[in-house]
TORKOL-796763 format. One record per residue (C-alpha): x, y, z. Coordinates in steps of 0.25 Angstrom, whole numbers, plus 5000, padded with zeros to 4 digits. Layout:
<fivos>
FIVO    xx    yy    zz
FIVO     X     Y     Z
...
</fivos>
This chain:
<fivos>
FIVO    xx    yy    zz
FIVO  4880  4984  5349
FIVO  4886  4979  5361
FIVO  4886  4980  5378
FIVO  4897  4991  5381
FIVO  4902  4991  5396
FIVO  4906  5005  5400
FIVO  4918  5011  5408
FIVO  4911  5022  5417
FIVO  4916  5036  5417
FIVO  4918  5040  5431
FIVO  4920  5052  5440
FIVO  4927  5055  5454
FIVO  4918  5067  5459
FIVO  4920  5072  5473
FIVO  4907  5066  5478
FIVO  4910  5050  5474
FIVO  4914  5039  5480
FIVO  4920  5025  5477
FIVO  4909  5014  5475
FIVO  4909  5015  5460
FIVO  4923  5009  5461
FIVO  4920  5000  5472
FIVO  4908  4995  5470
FIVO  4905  4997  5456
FIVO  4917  4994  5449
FIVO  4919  5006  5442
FIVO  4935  5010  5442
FIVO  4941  5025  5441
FIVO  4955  5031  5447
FIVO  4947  5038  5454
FIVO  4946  5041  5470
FIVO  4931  5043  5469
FIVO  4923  5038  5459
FIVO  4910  5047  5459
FIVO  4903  5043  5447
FIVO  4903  5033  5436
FIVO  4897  5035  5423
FIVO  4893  5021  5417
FIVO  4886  5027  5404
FIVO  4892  5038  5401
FIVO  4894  5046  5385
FIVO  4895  5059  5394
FIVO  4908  5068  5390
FIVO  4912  5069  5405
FIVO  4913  5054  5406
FIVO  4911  5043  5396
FIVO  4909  5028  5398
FIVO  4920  5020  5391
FIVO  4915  5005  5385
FIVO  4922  4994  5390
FIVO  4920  4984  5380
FIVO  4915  4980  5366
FIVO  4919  4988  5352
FIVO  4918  5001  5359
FIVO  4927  4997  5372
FIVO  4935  5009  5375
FIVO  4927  5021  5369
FIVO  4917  5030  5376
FIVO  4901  5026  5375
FIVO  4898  5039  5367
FIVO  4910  5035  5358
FIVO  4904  5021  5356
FIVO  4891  5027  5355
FIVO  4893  5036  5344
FIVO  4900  5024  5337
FIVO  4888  5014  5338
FIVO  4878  5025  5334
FIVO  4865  5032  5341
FIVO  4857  5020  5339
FIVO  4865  5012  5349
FIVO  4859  5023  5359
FIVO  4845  5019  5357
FIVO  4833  5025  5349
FIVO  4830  5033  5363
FIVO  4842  5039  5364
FIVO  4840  5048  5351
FIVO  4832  5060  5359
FIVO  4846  5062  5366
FIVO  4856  5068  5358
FIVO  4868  5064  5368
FIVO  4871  5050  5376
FIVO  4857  5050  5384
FIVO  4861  5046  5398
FIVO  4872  5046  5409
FIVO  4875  5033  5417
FIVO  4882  5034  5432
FIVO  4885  5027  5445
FIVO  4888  5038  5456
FIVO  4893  5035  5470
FIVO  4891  5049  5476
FIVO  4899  5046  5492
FIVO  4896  5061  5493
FIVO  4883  5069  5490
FIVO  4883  5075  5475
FIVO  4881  5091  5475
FIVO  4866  5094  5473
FIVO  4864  5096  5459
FIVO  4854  5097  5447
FIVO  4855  5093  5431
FIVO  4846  5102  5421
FIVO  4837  5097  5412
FIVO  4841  5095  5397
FIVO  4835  5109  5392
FIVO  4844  5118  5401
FIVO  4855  5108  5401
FIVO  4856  5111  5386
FIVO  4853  5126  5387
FIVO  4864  5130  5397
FIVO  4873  5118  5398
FIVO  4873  5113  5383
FIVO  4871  5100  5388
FIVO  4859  5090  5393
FIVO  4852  5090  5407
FIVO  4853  5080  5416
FIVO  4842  5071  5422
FIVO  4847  5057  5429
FIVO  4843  5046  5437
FIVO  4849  5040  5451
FIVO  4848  5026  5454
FIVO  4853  5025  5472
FIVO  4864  5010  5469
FIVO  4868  5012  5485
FIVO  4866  5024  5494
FIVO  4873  5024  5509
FIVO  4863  5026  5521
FIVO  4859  5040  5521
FIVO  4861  5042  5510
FIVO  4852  5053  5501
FIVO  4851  5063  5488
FIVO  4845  5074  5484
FIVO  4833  5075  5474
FIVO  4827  5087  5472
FIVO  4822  5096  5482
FIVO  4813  5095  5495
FIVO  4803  5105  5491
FIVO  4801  5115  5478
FIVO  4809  5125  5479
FIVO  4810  5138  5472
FIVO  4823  5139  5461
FIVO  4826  5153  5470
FIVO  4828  5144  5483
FIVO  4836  5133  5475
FIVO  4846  5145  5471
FIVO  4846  5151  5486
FIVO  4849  5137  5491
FIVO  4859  5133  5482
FIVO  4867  5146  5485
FIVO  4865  5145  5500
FIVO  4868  5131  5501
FIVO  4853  5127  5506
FIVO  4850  5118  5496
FIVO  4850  5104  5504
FIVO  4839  5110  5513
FIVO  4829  5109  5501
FIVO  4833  5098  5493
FIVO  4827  5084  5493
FIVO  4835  5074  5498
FIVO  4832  5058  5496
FIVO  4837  5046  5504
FIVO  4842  5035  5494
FIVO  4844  5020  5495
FIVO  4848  5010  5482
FIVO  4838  5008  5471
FIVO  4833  5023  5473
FIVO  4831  5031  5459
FIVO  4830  5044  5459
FIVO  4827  5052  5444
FIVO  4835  5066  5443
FIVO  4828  5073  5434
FIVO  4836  5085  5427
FIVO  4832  5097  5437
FIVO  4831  5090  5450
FIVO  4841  5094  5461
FIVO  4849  5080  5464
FIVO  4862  5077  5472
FIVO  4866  5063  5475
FIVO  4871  5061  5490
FIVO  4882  5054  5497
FIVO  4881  5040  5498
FIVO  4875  5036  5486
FIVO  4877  5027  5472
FIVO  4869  5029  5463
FIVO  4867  5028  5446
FIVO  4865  5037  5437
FIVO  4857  5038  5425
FIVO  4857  5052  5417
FIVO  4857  5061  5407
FIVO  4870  5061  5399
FIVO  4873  5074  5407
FIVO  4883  5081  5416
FIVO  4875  5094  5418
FIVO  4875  5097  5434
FIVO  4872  5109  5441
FIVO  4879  5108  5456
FIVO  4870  5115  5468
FIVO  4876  5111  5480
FIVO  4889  5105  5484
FIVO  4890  5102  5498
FIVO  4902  5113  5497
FIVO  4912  5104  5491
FIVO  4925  5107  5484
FIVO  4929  5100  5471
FIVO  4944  5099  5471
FIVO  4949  5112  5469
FIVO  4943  5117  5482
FIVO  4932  5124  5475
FIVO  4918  5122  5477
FIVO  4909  5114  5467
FIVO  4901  5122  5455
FIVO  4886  5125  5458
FIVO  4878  5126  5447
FIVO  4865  5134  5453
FIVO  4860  5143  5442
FIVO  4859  5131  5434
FIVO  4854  5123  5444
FIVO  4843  5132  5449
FIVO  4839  5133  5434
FIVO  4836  5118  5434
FIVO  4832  5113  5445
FIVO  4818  5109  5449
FIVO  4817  5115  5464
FIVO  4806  5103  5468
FIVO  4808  5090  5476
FIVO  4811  5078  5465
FIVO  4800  5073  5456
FIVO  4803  5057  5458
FIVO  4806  5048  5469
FIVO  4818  5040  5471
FIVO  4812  5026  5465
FIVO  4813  5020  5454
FIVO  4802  5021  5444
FIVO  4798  5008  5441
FIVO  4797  4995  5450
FIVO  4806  4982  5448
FIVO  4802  4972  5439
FIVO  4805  4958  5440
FIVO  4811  4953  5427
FIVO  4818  4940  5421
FIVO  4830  4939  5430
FIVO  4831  4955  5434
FIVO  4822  4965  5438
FIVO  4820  4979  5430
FIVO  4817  4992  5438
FIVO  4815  5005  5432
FIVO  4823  5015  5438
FIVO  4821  5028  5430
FIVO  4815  5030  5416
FIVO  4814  5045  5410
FIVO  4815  5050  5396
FIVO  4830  5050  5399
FIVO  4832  5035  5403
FIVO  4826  5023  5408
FIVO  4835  5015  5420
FIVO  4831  5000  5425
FIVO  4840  4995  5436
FIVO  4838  4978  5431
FIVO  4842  4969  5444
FIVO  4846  4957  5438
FIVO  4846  4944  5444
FIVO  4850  4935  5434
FIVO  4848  4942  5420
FIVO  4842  4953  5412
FIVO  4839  4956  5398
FIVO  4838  4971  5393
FIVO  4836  4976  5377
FIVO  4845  4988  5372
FIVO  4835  4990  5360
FIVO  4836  5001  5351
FIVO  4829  5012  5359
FIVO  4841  5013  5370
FIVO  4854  5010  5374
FIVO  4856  5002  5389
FIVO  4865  5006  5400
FIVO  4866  4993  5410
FIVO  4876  4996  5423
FIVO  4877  4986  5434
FIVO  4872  4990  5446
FIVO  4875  4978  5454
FIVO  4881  4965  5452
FIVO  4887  4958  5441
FIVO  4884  4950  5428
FIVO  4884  4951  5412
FIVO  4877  4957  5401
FIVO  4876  4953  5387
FIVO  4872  4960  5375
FIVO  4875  4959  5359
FIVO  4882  4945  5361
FIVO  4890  4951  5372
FIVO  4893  4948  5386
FIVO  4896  4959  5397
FIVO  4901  4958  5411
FIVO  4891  4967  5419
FIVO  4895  4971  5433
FIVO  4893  4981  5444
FIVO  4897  4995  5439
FIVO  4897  4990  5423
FIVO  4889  4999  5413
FIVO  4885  4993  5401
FIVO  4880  5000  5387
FIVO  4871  4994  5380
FIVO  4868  5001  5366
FIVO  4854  5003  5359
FIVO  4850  4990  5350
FIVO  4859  4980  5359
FIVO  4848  4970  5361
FIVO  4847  4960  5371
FIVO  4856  4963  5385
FIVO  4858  4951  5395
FIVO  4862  4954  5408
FIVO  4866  4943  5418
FIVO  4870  4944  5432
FIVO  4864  4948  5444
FIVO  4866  4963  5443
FIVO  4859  4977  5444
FIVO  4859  4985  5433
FIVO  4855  5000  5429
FIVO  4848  4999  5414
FIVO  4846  5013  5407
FIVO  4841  5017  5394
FIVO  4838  5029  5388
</fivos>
């Protein structure tokens, strides 16, 4: 076992901007970098290690080497990678869009559903998202709606601000506006069905698919069942403090603002994804030391022990 630091996939959609690069450190040829995915085994974009006896493959390629246990006891109830990892910087409102659950994701796409978590890192003046919708309303008005283009008259939309959390349960109508940075913890799963598109074009001049059969099948026509905290409170801990941000049968985030060091345990039961959030420091594990920066994703597998992190740094810890 060993600390492998991960090379994010990244993607240029229309919507994105370029503080992934700027700020983050995250480099692509690219004129937009929209979103990167810093734990990733999903076919559409895989995370790449950096270092160790696996430097160079992809993290399902060195996961299938190592074996299921270095996934974690927890992880055996999923019979694919569990979770999806992102950094998004949407300069431009995302289309309205909704992810099914597991049942109907396997039943019509073949595939698994989709519930994710947002954690606001920086959101301009202004800006807001949509979550859900203001009032119930019937699935027959969510179809006339969509096909009218009223559909931003009934939806709920939120004013955010940095350190907001928001849990996306699959089923619940989302878009992620303008303005925002945001991370990302998710299912391991692609599956989207578009509702509204703000009339843009992709770059054949055509207009961007809808999805609303689908999407009228899965979503819940109701305003959103959580607020937009974080669901447990900070706790003051030797040199950081630990805050729950989201724990579901899915996955369980802390954000670990550290001031000088922390110490964290990837037993049996779970693997550890750590990304830095904010400043810059190290991280040691299994006799090994790390540099561990702004924009770094580290993987830590299941049954590594011990894990030092030094440095004044914010991190984003998940588990599964």
């Amino acid at each position: 076992m060993e600390p492998m630091k991960l090379q994010p996939a990244v993607k240029n959609y229309l919507w994105g901007g370029t503080r992934l690069r700027e700020e983050y450190g995250i480099h692509a040829p690219l004129d937009k970098l929209a979103e990167a995915w810093m734990l990733s085994c999903h076919p559409q974009g895989e995370a790449i290690i950096e270092n160790g006896q696996y430097q160079g493959l992809t993290l399902s390629q060195a996961v299938e080497q190592m074996g299921a246990a270095c996934l974690g006891t927890h992880a055996q109830k999923f019979d694919y990678f569990p979770i999806l990892i992102k950094l998004i910087d949407a300069k431009e409102n995302l289309s309205v869009q909704v992810h099914p659950d597991d049942a109907y994701a396997r039943r019509v796409e073949h595939g698994f559903g989709k519930t994710e978590a947002w954690y606001i890192l920086d959101a301009q003046e202004g800006a807001e998202l949509i979550y859900g919708f203001r009032k119930e309303i019937s699935r027959e008005e969510f179809q006339r709606r969509i096909v009218d283009n009223t559909l931003l008259e009934v939806v709920h939309r939120v004013p955010v601000k940095k350190g907001d959390l928001f849990f996306i349960e699959a089923g619940t109508l989302h878009a992620i506006g303008k303005g925002i940075l945001l991370a990302e913890v998710q299912q391991n799963s692609n599956t989207t069905y578009r509702v509204y598109d703000y009339g843009r074009v992709d770059q054949n001049g055509k207009p961007r698919e809808l999805h609303v059969d689908k999407a009228v099948d899965v979503t819940r026509c109701a305003p959103p069942a959580y607020s937009s905290k974080p669901q447990g409170e900070p706790q003051l801990l030797d040199g950081y403090t630990k805050t729950l941000l989201v724990s579901c049968d899915l996955f369980t985030v802390h954000t670990l603002d550290i001031s000088s060091q922390a110490v964290l345990m990837a037993d049996e039961s779970s693997f550890v994804s750590v990304i830095a959030l904010e400043g810059a420091g190290a991280l040691t594990c299994c006799g090994q030391t790390l540099p561990f920066r702004k924009g770094e994703s580290i993987f830590l597998p299941a049954g590594s022990g011990a894990c030092r992190i030094e440095g004044v740094l914010t991190v984003l810890e998940t588990r599964v």
